[in-house]
C-alpha positions as CSV (number, residue, x, y, z in Angstrom):
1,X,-7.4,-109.0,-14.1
2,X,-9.0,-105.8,-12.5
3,X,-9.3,-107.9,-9.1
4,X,-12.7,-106.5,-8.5
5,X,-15.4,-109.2,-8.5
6,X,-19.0,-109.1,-9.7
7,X,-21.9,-111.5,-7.7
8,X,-25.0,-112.4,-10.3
9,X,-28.1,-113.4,-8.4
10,X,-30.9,-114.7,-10.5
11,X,-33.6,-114.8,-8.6
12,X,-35.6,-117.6,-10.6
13,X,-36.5,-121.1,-9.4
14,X,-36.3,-122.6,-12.6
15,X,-33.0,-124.0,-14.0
16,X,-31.9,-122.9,-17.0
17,X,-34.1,-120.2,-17.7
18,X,-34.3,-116.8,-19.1
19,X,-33.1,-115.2,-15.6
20,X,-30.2,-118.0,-15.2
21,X,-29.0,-117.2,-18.7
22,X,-29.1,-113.6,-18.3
23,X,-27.2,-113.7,-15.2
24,X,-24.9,-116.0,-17.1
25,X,-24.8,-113.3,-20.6
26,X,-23.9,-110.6,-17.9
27,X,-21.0,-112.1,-16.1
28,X,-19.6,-113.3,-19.3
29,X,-19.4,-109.7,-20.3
30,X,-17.5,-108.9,-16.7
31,X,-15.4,-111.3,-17.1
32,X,-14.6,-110.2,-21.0
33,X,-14.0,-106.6,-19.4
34,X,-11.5,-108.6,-16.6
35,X,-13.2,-108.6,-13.9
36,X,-13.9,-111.5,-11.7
37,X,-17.3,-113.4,-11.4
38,X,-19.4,-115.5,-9.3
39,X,-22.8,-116.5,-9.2
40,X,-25.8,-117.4,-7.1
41,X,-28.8,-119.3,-8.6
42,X,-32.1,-119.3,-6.7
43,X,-33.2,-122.6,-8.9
44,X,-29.6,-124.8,-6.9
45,X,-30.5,-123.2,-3.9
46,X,-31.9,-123.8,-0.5
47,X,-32.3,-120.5,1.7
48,X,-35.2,-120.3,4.5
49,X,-37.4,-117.1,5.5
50,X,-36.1,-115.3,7.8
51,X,-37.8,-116.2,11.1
52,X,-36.5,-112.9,12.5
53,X,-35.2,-114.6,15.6
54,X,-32.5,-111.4,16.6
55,X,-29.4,-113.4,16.8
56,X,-27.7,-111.6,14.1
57,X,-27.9,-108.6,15.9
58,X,-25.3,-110.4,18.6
59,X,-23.7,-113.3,16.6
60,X,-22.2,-112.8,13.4
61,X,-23.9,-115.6,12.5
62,X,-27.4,-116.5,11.3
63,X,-28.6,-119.6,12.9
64,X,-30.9,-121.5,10.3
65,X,-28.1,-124.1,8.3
66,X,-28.7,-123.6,4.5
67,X,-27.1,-122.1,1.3
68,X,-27.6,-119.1,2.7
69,X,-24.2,-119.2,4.6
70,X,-22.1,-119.2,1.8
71,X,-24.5,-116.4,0.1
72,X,-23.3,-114.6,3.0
73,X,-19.5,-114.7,1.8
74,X,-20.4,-114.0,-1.9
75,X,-22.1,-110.9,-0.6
76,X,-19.1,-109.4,1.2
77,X,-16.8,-110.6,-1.2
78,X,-18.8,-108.9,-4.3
79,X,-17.8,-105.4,-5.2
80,X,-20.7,-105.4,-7.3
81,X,-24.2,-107.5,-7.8
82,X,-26.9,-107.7,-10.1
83,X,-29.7,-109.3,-9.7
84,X,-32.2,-110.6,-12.3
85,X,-35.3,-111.7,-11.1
86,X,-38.7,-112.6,-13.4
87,X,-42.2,-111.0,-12.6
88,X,-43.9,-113.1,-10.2
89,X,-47.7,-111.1,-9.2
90,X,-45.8,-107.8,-9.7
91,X,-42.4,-108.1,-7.9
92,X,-39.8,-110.3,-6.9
93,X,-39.7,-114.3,-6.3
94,X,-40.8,-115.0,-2.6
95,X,-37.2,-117.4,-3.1
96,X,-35.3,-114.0,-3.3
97,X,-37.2,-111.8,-1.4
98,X,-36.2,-114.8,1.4
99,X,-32.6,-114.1,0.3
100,X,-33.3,-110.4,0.6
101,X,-35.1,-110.8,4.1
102,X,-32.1,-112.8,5.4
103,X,-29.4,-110.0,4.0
104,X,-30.1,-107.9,7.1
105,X,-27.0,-110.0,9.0
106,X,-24.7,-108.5,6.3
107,X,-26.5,-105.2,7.4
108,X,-26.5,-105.4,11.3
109,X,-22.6,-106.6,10.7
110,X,-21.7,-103.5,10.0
111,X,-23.5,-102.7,6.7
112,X,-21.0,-105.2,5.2
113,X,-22.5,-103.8,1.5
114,X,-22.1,-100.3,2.0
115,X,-21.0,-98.7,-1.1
116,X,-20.9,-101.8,-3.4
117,X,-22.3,-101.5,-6.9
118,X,-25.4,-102.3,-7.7
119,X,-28.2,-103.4,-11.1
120,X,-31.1,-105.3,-11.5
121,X,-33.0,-107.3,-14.0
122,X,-36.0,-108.3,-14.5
123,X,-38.0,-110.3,-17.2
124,X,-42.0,-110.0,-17.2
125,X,-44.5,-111.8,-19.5
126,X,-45.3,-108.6,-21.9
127,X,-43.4,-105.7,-22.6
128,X,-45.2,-104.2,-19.7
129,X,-45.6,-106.5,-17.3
130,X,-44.4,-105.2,-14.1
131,X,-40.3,-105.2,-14.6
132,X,-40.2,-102.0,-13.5
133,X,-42.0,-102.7,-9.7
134,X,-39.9,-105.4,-9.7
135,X,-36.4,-103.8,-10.4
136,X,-38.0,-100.9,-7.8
137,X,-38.3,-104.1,-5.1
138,X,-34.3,-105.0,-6.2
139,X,-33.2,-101.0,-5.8
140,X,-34.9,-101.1,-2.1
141,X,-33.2,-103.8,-1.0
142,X,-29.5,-102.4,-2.5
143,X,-30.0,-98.8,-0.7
144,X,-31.2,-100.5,2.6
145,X,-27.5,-101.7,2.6
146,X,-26.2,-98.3,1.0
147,X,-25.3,-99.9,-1.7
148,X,-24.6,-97.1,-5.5
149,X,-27.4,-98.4,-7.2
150,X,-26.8,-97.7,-11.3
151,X,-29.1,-98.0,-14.2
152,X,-28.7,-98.5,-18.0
153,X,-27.7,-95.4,-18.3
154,X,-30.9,-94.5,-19.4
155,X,-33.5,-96.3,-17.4
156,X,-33.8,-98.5,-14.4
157,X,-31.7,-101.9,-15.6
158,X,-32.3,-104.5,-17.7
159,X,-36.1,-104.6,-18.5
160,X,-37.2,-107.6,-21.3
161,X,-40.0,-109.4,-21.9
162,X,-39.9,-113.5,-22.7
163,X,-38.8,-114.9,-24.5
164,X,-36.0,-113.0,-22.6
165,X,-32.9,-113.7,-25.2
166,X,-35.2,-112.9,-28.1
167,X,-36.2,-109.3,-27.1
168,X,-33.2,-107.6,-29.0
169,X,-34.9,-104.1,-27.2
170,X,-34.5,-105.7,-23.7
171,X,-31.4,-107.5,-23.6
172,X,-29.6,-104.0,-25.2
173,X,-30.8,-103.2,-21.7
174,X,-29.1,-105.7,-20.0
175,X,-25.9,-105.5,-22.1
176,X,-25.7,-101.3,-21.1
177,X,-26.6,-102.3,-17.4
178,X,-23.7,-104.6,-17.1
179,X,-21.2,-102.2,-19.0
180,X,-22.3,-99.1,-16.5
181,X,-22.0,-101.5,-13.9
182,X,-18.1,-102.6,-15.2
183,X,-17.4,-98.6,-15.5
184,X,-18.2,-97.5,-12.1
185,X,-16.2,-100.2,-11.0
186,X,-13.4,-99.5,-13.1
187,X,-13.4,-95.6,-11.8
188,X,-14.0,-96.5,-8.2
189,X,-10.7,-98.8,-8.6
């Protein structure tokens, strides 16, 4: 084992689809390539908006009781995280953008992301339908925490249209974001 350990976020509400299995294709690959995974799925999970009440600013904790407390340890434990997220009305789901919104703890703690790796994902209706605003969305949110934000190698990330695992185009996207993601790792290590 490399003993580095890569998060997958899909930011989908609904279980078992494309962005679940995509986040699932990717960390199979890590883990192929040794590396540790771990996963957070937006369809199992229950984290609020962020009522931006200021008490992670003092407490190194935030105080609404959901999932998002143990997102908050996959965070710092991640050296790396992609994110998949589908198109919803050009951008991200409001279920990760609350995610996103409720990072800023890991950020006022002492930018606990800093200089992790990090990918996105996205899956739109048509071959244009907004993946790239919405992988734009996911790259804000990873430099706000100064995060090294990688592409395909190529492009922006992972960019398919649904069905998701049919588009042979898209998911050779996905397949060269999670291999640049593995090799920065490995040459950071």
């Amino acid at each position: 084992m490399i003993n580095m350990k890569i998060l997958g976020i899909s930011a989908s509400p609904n279980k078992g689809g494309s962005n679940d299995k995509l986040i699932e294709k990717v960390l199979g690959i890590a883990k192929n390539r040794d590396f540790e995974v771990d996963s957070v799925l937006m369809s199992s999970s229950k984290i609020a908006p962020c009522t931006a009440c200021g008490m992670c600013r003092y407490e190194e904790i935030c105080p609404i009781d959901d999932d998002m407390q143990q997102v908050y340890r996959k965070l710092k434990d991640a050296d790396a995280i992609v994110v998949s997220s589908p198109v919803y009305f050009g951008t991200v789901t409001a279920q990760v953008k609350a995610l996103f919104d409720r990072s800023v703890l890991s950020r006022r703690q002492d930018f606990q992301l800093k200089n992790k790796v990090g990918a996105a994902l996205a899956v739109g209706g048509s071959r244009n339908g907004g993946q790239e605003k919405t992988i734009q969305t996911i790259h804000d949110w990873m430099h706000i925490h100064g995060m090294i934000v990688v592409g395909d190698g190529g492009h922006f990330g992972g960019i398919l249209q649904k069905p998701a695992l049919d588009d042979v185009e898209g998911m050779q996207t996905v397949v060269d974001t999670i291999n640049k993601v593995c090799d920065v790792l490995e040459k950071m290590k």
